[in-house]
N, C-alpha and C positions, 0 to 999 in steps of 0.2 A: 785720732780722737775727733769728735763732731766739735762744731764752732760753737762758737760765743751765741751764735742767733738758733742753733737750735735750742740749745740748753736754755735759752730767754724765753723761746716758742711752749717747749713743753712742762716749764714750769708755769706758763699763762694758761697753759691748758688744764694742767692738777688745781689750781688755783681758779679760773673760771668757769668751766667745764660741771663742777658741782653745784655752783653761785648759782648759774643759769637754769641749770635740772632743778633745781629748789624752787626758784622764783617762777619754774612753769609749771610745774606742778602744785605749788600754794598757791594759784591763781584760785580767785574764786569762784570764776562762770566756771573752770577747769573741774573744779571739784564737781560739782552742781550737775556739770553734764556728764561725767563719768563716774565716780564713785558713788553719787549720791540714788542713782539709778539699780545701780548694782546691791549699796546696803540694804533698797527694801527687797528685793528679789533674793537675796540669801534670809534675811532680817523679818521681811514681813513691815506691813505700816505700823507707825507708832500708834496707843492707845488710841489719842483726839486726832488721829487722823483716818480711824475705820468707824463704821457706822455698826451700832448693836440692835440686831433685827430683834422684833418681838416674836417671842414664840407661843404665846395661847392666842386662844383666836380672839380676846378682847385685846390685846396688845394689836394683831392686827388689823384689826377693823379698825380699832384708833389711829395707826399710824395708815391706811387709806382712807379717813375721813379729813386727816391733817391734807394729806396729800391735794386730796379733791381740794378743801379750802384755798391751798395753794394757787393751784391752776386753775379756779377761779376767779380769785384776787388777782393774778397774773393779766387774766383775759380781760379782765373789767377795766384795769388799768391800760391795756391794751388799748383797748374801744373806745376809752376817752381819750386817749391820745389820735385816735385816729379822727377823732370827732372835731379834734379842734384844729 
């Protein structure tokens, strides 16, 4: 029959062995950089995380006048920052 110290060994191991798989796997940069990567790739992004294009051409024209305003207010903001 095996000893006293293995029979202590592999009941440490049934007993931590799942402890530790648990606590590395509910990590949560763990989740973050694996699963959470893979749910949108089967999943698709969530609602407020996808952008809904406009489809007549007054929707787009509005949303590249928005855009322009952007990138000008950007640049302006820009310029005086470089100014000073």
């Amino acid at each position: 029959m095996a000893g006293t110290r293995l029979e202590i060994f592999r009941f440490g191991m049934y007993v931590l062995f799942p402890i530790g798989y648990m606590a590395w796997i509910g990590d949560h940069h763990w989740y973050e950089r694996y699963v959470s990567d893979a749910r949108r790739t089967f999943y698709g992004p969530k609602a407020e995380e996808s952008q809904i294009l406009p489809h007549s051409t007054e929707g787009i024209q509005a949303e590249m006048e928005r855009m322009k305003r952007e990138r000008l207010e950007r640049r302006r903001e820009r310029m005086e920052k470089e100014t000073l």
